[in-house]
N, C-alpha and C positions, 0 to 999 in steps of 0.2 A: 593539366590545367583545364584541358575540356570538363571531365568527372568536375570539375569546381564549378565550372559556371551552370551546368546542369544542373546540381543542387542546387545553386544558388537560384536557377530559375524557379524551379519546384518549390524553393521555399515562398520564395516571391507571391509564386499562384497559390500556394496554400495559405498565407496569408492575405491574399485578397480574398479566398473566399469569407475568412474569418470575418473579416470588416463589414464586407456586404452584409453576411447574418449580423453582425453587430448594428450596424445604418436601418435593418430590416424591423430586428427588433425593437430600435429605439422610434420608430415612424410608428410603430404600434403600439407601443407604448406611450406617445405624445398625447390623446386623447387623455389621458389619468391624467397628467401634470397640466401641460398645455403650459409650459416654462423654457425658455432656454436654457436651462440649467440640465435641464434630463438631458439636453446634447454633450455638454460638457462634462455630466459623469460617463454617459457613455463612451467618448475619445477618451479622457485618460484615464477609465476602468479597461479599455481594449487597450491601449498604450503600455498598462503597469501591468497588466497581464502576460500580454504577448510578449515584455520585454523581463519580467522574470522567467518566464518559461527556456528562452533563450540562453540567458546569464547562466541559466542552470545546465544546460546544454553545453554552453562554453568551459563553462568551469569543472562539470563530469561530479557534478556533487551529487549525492542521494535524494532518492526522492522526499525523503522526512526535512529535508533543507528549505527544497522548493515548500513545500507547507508553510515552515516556520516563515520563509520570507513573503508567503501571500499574507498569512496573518500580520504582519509588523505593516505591511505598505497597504494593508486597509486600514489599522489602526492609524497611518502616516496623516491618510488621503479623506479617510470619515468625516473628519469634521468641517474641513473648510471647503469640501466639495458636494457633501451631501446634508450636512446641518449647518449652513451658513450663518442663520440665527443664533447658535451658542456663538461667536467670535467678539463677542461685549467685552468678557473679560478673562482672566484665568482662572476662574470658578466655573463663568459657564462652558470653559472649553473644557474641562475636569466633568461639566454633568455632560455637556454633549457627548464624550469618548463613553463614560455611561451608557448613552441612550444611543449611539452606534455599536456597543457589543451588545444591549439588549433586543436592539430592533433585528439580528440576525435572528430570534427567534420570536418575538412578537409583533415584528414590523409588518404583517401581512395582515395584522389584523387592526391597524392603525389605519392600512389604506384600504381595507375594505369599508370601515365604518365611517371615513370619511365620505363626504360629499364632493363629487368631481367640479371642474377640476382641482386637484391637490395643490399646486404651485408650489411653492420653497417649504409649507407647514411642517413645525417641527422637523422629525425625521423620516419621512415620507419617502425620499429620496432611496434610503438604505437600501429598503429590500432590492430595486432595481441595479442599484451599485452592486451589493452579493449577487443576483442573477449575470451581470456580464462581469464581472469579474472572474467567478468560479469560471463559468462557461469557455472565456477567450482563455483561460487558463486548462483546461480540458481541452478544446477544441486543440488547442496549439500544439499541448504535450502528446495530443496523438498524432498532429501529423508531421511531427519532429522526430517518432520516434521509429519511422517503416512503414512504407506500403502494406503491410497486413492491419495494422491498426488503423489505418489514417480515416479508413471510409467510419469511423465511429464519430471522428466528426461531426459527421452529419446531423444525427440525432439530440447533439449535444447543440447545435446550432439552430436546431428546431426548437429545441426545452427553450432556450433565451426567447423566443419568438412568441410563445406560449403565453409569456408573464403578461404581456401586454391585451392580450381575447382572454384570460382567465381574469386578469383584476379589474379591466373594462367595465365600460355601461354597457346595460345589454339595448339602449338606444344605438343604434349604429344610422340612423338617417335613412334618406328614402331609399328604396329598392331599385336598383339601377335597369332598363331593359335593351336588350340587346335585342331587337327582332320579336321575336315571340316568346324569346325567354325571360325570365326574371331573376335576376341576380340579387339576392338581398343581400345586408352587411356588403355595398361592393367594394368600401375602402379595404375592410377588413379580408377580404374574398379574392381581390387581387392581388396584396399585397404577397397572401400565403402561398397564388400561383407563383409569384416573381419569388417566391424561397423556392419552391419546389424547380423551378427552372433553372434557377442560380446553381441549385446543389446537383442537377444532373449536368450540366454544362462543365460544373467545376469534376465529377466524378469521370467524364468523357475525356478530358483534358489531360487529367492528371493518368487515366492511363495510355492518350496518345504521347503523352511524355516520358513514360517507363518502356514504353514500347519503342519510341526513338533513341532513347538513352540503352538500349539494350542490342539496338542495331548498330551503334556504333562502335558501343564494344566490342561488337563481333568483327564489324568492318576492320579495327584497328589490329586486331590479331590476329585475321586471315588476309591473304592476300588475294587478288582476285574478286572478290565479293563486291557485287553491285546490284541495285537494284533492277528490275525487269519491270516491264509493263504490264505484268498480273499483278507484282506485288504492289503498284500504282493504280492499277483495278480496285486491288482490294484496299486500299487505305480509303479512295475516293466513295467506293461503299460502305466503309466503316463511317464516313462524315455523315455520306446520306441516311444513313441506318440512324446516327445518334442527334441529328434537326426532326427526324418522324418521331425520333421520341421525345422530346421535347415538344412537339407541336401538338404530340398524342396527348401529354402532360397538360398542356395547356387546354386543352379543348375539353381532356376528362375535368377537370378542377370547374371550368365552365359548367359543365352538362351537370357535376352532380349539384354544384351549390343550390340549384333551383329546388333541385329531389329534398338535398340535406333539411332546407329550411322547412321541408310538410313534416318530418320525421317526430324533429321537436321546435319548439320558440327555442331561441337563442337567450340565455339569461344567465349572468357570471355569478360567481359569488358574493359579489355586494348583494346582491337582490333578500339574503334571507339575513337577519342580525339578531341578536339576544334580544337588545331592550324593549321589542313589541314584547315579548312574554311576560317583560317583567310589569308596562303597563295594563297590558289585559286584567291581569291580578291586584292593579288597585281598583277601587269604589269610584264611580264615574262622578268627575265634580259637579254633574246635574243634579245626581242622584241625591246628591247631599249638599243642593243648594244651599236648602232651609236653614242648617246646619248654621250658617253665617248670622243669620237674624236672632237667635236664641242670646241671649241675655250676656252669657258667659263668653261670646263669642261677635260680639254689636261693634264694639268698643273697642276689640285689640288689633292692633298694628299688625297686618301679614305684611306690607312690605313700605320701604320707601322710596321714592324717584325725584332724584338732585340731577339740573342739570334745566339747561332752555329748554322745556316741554310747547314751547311755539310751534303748532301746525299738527302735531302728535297726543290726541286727544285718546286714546283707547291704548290701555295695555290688556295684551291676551294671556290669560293661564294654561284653558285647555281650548285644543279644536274638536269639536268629536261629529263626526259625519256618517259614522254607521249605527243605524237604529234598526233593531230587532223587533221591534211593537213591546218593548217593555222597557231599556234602557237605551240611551245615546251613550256611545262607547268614540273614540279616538280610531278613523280609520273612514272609509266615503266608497259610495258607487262608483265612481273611476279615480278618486284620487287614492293615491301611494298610501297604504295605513305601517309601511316601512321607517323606520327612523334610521337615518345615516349621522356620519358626522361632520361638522362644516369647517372646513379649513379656514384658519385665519387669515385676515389680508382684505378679504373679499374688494367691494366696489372702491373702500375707500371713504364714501363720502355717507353722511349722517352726520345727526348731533348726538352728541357723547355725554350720555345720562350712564349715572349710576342708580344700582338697586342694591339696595339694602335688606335683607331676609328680616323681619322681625316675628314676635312669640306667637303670633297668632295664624302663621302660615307653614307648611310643612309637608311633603311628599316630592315625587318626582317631576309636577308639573314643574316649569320653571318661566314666573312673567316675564315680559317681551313688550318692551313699550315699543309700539306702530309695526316696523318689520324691519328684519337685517338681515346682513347676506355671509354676516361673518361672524366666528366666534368670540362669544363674549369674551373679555380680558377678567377672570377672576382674581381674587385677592384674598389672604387669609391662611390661613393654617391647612386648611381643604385647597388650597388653591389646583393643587396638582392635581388630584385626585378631582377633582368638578371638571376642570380643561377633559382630564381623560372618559369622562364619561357623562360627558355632553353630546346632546341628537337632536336634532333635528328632523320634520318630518315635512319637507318642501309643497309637498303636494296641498298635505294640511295646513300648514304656517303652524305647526307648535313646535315647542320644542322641550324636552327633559334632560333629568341629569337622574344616570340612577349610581351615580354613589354612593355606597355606604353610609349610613348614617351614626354619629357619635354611640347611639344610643339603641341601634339596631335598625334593621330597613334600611329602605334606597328614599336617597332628594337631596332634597336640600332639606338647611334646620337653620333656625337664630342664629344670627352672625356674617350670615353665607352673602359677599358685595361681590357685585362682578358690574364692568362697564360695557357696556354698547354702544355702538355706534347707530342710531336707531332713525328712522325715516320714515314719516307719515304716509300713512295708506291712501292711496291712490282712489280720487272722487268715481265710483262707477254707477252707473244709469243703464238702467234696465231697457226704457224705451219702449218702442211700438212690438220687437219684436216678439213674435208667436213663440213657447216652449214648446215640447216635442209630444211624443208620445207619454200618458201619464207613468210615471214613475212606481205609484201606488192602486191595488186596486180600490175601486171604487164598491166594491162589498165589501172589503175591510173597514170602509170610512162612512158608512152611508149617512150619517148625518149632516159630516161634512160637505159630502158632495150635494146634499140640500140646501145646505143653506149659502155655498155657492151660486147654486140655478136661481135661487131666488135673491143674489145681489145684481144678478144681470150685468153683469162687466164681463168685456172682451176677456180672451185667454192669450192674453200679453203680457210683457212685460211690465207696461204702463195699470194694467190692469191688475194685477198683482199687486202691484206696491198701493193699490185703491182699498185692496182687501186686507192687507197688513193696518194700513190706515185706519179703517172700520173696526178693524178685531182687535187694535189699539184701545180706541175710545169705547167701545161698547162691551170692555172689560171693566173690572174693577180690581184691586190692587191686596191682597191679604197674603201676610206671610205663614199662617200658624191656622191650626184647628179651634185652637178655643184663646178666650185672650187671660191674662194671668200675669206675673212675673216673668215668666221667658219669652213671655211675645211685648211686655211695657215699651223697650227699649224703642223700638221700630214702631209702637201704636203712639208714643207719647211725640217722635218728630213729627209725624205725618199730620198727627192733629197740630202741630204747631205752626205748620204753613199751611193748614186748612180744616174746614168743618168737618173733617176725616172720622165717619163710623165705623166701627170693624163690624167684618163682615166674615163668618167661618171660611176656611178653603179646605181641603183634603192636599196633600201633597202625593207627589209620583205625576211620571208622564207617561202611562202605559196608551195603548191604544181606546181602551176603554175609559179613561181620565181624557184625554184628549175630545173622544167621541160627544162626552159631557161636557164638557165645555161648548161646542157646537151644536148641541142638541138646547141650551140652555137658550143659547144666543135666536137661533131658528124659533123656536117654542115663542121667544120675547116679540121676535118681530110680528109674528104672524098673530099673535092676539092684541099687538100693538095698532097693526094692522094699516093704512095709507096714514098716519100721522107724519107729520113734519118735525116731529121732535127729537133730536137724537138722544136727547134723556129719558127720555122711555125707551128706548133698545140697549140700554145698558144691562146686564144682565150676567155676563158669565164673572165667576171670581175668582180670581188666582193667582200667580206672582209668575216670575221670568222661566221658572222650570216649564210651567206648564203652557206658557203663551209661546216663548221662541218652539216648544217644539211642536206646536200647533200651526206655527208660523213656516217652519219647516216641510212638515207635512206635507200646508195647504199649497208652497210651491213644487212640493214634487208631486202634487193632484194637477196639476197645469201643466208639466211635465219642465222643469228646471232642476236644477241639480241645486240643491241646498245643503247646510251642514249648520249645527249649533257652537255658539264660540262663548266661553265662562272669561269673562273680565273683569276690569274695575274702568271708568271711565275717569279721564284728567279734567275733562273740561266738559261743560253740554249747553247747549243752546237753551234750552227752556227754562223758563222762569221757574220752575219746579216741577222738577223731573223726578219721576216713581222710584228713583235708585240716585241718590245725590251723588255729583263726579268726589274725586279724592283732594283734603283739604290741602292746599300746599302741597304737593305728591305725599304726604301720607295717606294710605290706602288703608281702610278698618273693613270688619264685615258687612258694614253698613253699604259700602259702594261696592260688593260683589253684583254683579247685574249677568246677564245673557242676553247677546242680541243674536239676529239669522243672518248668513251670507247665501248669498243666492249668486250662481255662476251665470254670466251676463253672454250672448254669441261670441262673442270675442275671449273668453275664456278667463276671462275678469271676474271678480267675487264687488257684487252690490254690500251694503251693509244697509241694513233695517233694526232700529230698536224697535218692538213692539213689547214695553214694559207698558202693563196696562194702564190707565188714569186712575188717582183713587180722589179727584174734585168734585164728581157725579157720582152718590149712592144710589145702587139698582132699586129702582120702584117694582113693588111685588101687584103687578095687574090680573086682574081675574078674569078671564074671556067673558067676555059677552059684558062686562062693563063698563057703561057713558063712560068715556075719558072726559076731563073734564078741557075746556074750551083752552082756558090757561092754567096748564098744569103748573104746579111748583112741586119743588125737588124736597120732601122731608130731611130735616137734619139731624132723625134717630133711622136707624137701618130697622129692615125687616125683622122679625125676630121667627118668619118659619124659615130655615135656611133648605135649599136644595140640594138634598143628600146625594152626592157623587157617590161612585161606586166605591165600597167597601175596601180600600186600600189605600193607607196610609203610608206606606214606600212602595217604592219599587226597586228598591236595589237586589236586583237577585242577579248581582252579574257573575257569581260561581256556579251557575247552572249551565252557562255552555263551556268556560274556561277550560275544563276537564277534558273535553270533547275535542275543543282547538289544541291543545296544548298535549294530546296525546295523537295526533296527526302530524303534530313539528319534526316527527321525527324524517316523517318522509322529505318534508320541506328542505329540513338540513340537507340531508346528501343530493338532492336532486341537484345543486349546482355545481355538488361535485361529480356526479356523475355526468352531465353536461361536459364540466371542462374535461373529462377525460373523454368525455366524446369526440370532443374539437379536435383534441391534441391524437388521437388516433383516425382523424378524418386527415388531418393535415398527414400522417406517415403512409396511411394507405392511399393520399395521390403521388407521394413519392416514389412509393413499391408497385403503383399501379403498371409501368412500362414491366416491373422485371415478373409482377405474377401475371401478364400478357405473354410473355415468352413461357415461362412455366406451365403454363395452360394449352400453347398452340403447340410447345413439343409432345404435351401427352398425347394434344388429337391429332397430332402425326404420326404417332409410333400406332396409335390403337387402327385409323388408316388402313398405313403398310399391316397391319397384323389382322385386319378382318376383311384384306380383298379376296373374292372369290374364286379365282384362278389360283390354281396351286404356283405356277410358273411364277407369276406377275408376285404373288406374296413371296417366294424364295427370292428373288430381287429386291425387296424391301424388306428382308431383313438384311439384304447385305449392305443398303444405303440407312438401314440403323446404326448400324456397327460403324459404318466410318462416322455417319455424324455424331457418334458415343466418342469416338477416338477423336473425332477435333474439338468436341466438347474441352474433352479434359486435359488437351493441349498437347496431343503427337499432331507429331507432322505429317501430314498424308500429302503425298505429290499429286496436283492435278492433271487431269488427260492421263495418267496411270492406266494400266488393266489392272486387275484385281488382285493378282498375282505379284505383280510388283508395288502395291498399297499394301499388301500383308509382310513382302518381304521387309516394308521402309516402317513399317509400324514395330514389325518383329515381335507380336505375340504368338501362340500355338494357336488360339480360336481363330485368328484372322486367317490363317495359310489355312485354316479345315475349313470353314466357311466360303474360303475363296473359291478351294477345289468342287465343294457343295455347289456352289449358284453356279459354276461353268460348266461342270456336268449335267444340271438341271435344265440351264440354258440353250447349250449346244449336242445334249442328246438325242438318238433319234426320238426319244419316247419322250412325250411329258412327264415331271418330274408330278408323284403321288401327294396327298394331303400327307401322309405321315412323312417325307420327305421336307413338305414346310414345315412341319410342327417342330422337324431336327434340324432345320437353320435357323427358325426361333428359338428353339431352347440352345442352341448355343450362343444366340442375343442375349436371352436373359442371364445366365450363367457368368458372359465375361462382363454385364452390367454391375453383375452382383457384385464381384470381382473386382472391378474399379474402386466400387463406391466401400469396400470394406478395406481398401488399401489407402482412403484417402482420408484428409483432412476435412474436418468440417469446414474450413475458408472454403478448399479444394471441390468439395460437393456441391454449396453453394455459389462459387465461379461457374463449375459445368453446369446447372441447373439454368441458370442466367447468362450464357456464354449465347452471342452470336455467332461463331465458327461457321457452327451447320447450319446458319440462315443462307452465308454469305458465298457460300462455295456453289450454292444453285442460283446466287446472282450473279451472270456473266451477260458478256454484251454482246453474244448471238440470242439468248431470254428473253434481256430490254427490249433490242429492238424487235422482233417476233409480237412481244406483247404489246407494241406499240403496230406495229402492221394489224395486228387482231382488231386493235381498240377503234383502229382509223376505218376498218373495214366493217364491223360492228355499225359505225354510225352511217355510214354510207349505202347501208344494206336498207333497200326499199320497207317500207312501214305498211 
């Protein structure tokens, strides 16, 4: 009955450790979900785990049983615990059983592409259910099955811990300090201490309870047998021994996180995704503004917006914020150029507009009336396939969809409704404050930066928005090179809410398109010269490509973060705006427009249209002549137009794609190399106590083996040889002679070694160096000897065995080293 409740203890502790790793892993895991629901797959994924492993125990069935009964009780427990969302009807619990046998092999990439936190979305759930499932079902069946397997555990209670630092944000919050150190990730950094402590506490335990379980067996079959106050010595030193290691545990996990975090940043596998490759590889919608004004292209529907558009004046297509001095591309100076995926649910609150894809729109961009925080609700035959490969790029505010298309290629195509919950963009003001360091150099721009110094406005916020103002009106407004049939469509409105002359432009936003534009403007003023007129500094000609990215530019010359956004506008304030909003929410090519957003201190995005004016045609002034007193505006345009530089596009965005996209490679694995970094930082603080012992026995043996007295070295080899023999578990009596330690061990090297050191000892002569060299080779010989008799557990026990720490801790030692320690400090300075 005792033998019963022993097991029954043992099992008890081995299942508490289970749990804690399960509690462990699901705290680090909470960040992804940030749901109560992640607690409750965790309990009864440890529950249905731990209690088949059991059952199967009880019952003495095969192991191919236990299998089949894990497969059937996820199949049981999938749905209504880990996809709560199929429980509508008996259809969607038929596609959710589905989409829980498929998530065991693509569920990792559902929650990587997502956008944290996950909450209930879809199937999200799965892959963590199959992590502590398998796991409490490993974990369990090893330590059910004996003491020689049980310490596997371990590892397997570490993997479940893992899921949570590998599919994490590599955001972990501020760096925590302790004194002069710096602890970064500290949720994440303590939490892996308290496993690492959990599992040596529980590895401590479990063999002071085979060790008491093994005393009592003995007790009960011998008579006589009681314990003594050595072996009360030594248990109370085996406690002390196994708190230094845990404390050592503790203190190493401390010291190194500081070192770990210079090694590498910390960044999990969300951080790298497909869909950036696949936008790189489209044509930049700057690029191909123009593209919308052309005849063919004036008139047709890209999309529709049904729904109260009250307060929500702007839909976005594309964000693009990394410029190369020739194309605006999707991507920014500090913001995220990463697309994730946004799980459903989000705030909740918005007005619920539909969009309609219609024939005139087409690619990955995907509009976005005002901004949302949750994924669209699609509709349609694609429905599935759009949900699956929808992204988002927070940093930016765009977001794509690269499905497959009907007809080849990634987007969307005609047909494609999905709903949002959508909510107007937040009023931001730029104000008094100062921008930083300039962004751009000012040899790259040098016209710009002229004609800057000669608007003479502060280098603010407020100031800024005075020179978007300016580079507004003192533009003028042309979509096309020459006018014709493809450019009618857009010359014939303009003229109709005003005197509107066409005026040539060059298209492309290169650095030197740009440069002319402000060289245009500069040249205007100054032969304009102190006039009052702003109709005479009208001058530069061009349409949204080439002003927002001028407008761009000119705030990161002041030193703000800016980025160009391709929209359609809903509604606009001006009595006639250079780009007409969308009639009714139908959007044509006619309301394609580009405005700048500019990042405010507060980390806020400003919004500025600076579409040029086309009510004031540029008067062509010749230096050095009378302006007249009152001037007036002609209502035929110049006819010598000023020849921009020699470049009619600029789309040349496959000259670096090649470049980026053959460097991916490295990008991919770097976060998997990372999380195998993590995951063997976390074993090497586990192993840290047992390769400190491994280490301090070599530089004792090597010690005893390189003292310079021949005497004193034949003495440490014979204090090798018993600590070899309590390594690997004889009995050696203590307070023995040497003679009675070889007789109780009962090998032949011990009784020859013993006779060796007493002879050498109590000789009259000192024993010789070749007299050491033959008590060490008879060390090494019966070392040999052991370890070629043993088991590999057996090897790895003696290599990691305290014995031979604990037989030189005695408490005539203690106290000595405590008399030393008191008298040390007491000794005059």
């Amino acid at each position: 009955m005792r033998l019963d409740r022993d097991a029954l203890l043992r099992l008890a502790w081995d299942l508490s450790y289970i749990v804690a790793g399960v509690a462990i892993a699901t705290a680090l895991a909470w960040p992804i979900y940030e749901s109560p629901r992640v607690v409750l797959v965790g309990v009864v994924a440890t529950v249905l785990g731990i209690g088949l492993v059991l059952l199967r125990a009880r019952l003495k069935r095969p192991v191919w049983t236990l299998a089949l009964a894990v497969v059937a009780g996820y199949l049981v427990v999938v749905v209504p615990l880990a996809i709560p969302s199929a429980l509508g009807s008996p259809l969607r619990v038929l596609r959710g059983l589905g989409d829980g046998v498929v998530g065991v092999v693509v569920g990792w990439k559902q929650v990587l592409t997502l956008t944290l936190p996950l909450g209930e979305y879809q199937a999200v759930l799965v892959p963590f259910l199959v992590v502590i499932l398998l796991g409490t079902v490993l974990a369990t069946s090893f330590v059910v099955r004996g003491t020689r397997l049980a310490v596997a555990a371990v590892p397997v209670v570490m993997l479940m811990s893992v899921f949570g630092l590998v599919f994490g944000s590599s955001d972990t919050g501020q760096p925590l300090r302790v004194g002069a150190a710096v602890i970064p990730a500290p949720r994440e950094v303590l939490l892996a201490i308290l496993l690492v402590v959990v599992s040596l506490v529980w590895l401590v335990g479990r063999a002071r309870m085979a060790r008491a379980r093994a005393l009592r067996i003995v007790q009960a079959s011998t008579s006589g047998v009681r314990q003594g106050s050595h072996s009360r010595w030594v248990a109370a030193r085996r406690q002390a021994l196994g708190v230094v290691l845990v404390v050592g545990a503790v203190l190493g996990g401390l010291a190194i996180a500081p070192a770990a975090s210079g090694w590498v940043s910390r960044e999990a596998l969300r951080e790298a995704i497909d869909p950036l490759l696949i936008v790189q590889k489209q044509a930049s919608p700057l690029a191909g503004y123009r593209a919308w004004f052309e005849a063919d292209n004036y008139d047709r529907t890209l999309f529709t917006v049904e729904g109260d558009t009250t307060g929500i004046d702007r839909v976005r297509i594309a964000t693009l914020g990394d410029y190369d001095g020739e194309v605006f591309r999707a991507g920014g100076q500090d913001a995220d150029p990463l697309f994730t995926r946004l799980a459903g649910g989000g705030s909740g609150e918005g007005t619920p507009l539909t969009v309609t894809i219609g024939d005139g729109f087409a690619g990955v961009w995907v509009p976005v009336p005002g901004t949302i925080d949750a994924a669209p609700v699609f509709s349609g035959e694609r429905a599935e396939d759009l949900t699956d490969a929808f992204y988002v790029s927070r940093g930016d505010a765009a977001a794509v969809d690269v499905a497959e298309r009907t007809g080849g290629g990634n987007g969307l195509e005609v047909g494609d409704t999905y709903r949002v919950l959508a909510q107007p963009d937040a009023e931001v003001e730029l104000g008094p404050d100062r921008g930083g360091e300039p962004l751009v150099s000012e040899n790259d721009y040098a016209e710009m930066a002229d004609w800057v110094e000669a608007q003479e406005v502060p280098r603010t916020g407020d100031g800024l928005a005075e020179l978007f103002s300016r580079l507004r009106d003192r533009g003028y407004l042309s979509h096309s090179l020459s006018e014709g049939e493809t450019a009618a469509p857009w010359i014939a409105d303009l003229q109709s809410s005003s005197g509107y002359a066409f005026q040539s432009s060059y298209a492309g936003h290169s650095v030197a398109r740009i440069e002319q534009i402000f060289a245009d403007l500069a040249d205007q003023q100054r032969i304009a010269g102190a006039s009052d007129d702003e109709a005479l500094l009208v001058a530069a000609v061009g349409d949204d490509e080439q002003f927002a990215t001028a407008a761009a530019v000119l705030a990161r010359y002041l030193g703000f973060e800016s980025r160009v956004v391709v929209g359609t506008r809903l509604a606009s304030d001006d009595e006639a705006p250079s780009v007409a909003p969308c009639a009714d929410g139908v959007c044509t090519g006619a309301n394609v427009t580009a405005w700048v957003e500019v990042r405010a201190a507060d980390g806020a995005w400003a919004t500025f249209d600076v579409s040029p004016q086309f009510a004031v045609t540029p008067i062509d002034v010749t230096e050095g002549e009378q302006l007249p007193e009152n001037p007036t505006v002609p209502e035929q345009s110049r006819t010598d137009v000023l020849d921009p530089p020699p470049a009619q596009r600029d789309d040349s965005e496959g000259s670096t794609v090649d470049d980026e996209v053959a460097s991916d490679w490295f990008a991919a694995i770097l976060p998997v190399l990372l999380a195998v970094g993590t995951g063997l930082l976390a074993v090497f603080l586990l192993l840290l106590p047992l390769l400190f012992l491994f280490v301090i026995k070599g530089a004792r043996r090597r010690r005893r083996r390189d003292e310079p007295v021949p005497e004193v070295r034949v003495v440490g080899a014979w204090d090798e040889l018993v600590d070899t023999y309590l390594d690997h578990g004889f009995s050696v009596p203590a307070g023995a002679t040497r003679k009675s330690v070889a007789e109780a061990v009962g090998r032949a090297p011990a009784l020859a070694l013993a006779a060796t050191v007493d002879a050498a000892v109590f000789a009259e002569h000192p024993p010789t160096r070749g007299a050491s060299d033959a008590a060490w080779t008879i060390v090494d010989d019966e070392r040999s000897r052991l370890i070629e008799s043993s088991t590999l557990r057996d090897r790895v026990r003696a290599s990691v065995s305290l014995a031979s720490f604990l037989r030189h801790v005695t408490p005539r030692a203690v106290l000595e080293a405590a008399r030393s320690l008191f008298r040390q400090k007491e000794s005059p300075r």
